[in-house]
C-alpha positions in Angstrom: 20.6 -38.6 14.0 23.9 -39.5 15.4 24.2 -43.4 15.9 25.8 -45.0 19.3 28.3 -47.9 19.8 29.3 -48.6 23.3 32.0 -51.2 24.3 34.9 -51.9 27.4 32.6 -53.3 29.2 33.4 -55.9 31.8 33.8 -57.8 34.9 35.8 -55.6 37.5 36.7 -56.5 41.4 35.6 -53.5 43.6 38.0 -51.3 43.6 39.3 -51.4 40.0 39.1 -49.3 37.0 37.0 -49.9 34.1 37.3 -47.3 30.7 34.4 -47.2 28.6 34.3 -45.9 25.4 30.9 -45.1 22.9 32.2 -44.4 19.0 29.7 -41.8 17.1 28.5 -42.0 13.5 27.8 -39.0 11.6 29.5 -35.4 10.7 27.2 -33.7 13.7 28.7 -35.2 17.0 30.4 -32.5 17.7 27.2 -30.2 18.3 26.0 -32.6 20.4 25.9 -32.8 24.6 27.3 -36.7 25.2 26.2 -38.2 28.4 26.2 -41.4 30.5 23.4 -43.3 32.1 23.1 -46.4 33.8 20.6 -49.1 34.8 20.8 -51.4 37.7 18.2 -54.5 37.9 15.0 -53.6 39.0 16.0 -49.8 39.0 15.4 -46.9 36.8 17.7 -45.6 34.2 20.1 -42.7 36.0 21.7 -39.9 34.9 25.4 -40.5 35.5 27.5 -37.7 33.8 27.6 -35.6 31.3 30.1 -33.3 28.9 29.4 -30.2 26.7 30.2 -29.9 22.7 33.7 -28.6 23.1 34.5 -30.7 26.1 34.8 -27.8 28.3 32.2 -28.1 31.1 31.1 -31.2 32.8 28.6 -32.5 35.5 28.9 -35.7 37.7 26.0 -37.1 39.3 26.6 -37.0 43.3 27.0 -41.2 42.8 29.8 -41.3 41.2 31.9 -37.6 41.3 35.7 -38.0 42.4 35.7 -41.4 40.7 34.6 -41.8 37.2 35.6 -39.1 34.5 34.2 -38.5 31.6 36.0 -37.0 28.0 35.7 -37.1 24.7 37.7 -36.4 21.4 35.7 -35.0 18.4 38.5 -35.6 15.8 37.6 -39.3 16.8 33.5 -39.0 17.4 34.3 -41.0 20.8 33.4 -40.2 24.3 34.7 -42.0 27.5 34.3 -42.9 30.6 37.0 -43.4 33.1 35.8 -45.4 36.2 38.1 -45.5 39.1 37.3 -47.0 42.7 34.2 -49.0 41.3 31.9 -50.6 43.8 29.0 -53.3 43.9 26.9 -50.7 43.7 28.3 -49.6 40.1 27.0 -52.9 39.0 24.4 -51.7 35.9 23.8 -51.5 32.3 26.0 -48.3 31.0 24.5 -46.2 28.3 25.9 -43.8 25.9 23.6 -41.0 24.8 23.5 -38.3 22.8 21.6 -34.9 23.4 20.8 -31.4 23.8 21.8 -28.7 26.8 24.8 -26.9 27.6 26.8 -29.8 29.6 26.9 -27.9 33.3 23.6 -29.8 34.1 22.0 -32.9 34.7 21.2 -34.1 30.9 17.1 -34.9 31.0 16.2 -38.1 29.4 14.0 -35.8 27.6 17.1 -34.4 25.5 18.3 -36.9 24.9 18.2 -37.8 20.9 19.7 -40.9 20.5 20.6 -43.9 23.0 23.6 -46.4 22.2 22.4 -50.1 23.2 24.1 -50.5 26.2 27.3 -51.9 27.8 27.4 -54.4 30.8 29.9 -53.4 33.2 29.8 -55.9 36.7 31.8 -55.4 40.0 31.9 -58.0 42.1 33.1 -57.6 45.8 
């Protein structure tokens, strides 16, 4: 399995732009689905976005499309996320993940195969 690292985490003012980044282990991230997922206090873990092998296709959740932006770079086993326009309401633990499906979708917890430990990221109004 494919190990997760997350980090640019922060403390943002609404409106401003945060860039997360989640570096890979392993020879096999390229044949995996990368996707984002976040947890508020008190809430359940959400899907956030996600991005297929090649990079090709992508899928926002309805929260957060026009504003955050998701890549990635296999030569580098690294995906990002771009957040633009942030709001309170982004306030959550971000989580990088690993999985299975072809990136035009929703990714299902349940395919998911391996979670990174989570990056704080904090916007304050």
């Amino acid at each position: 399995q494919v190990q997760l690292v997350e980090s640019g985490g922060g403390l943002v003012q609404a409106g401003g732009s945060l860039r997360l980044s989640c570096a890979a282990s392993g020879r096999t991230f390229s044949s995996y689905v990368m996707g984002w997922f976040r947890q508020a206090p008190g809430k359940a873990r959400e899907f956030v976005t996600v991005i297929s092998c090649s990079g090709g296709s992508t899928y926002y959740s309805d929260s957060v499309k026009g504003r955050f932006t998701i890549s990635r770079d296999n030569a580098k086993n690294t995906v990002y996320l771009q957040m633009n326009s942030l709001k309170p309401e982004d306030t959550a633990v971000y989580y990088c993940a690993a999985g299975s499906g072809a990136g035009r979708t929703p990714l299902l917890q349940s395919n998911v195969h391996s979670w990174g430990q989570g990056t704080q990221v904090t916007v304050s109004s």
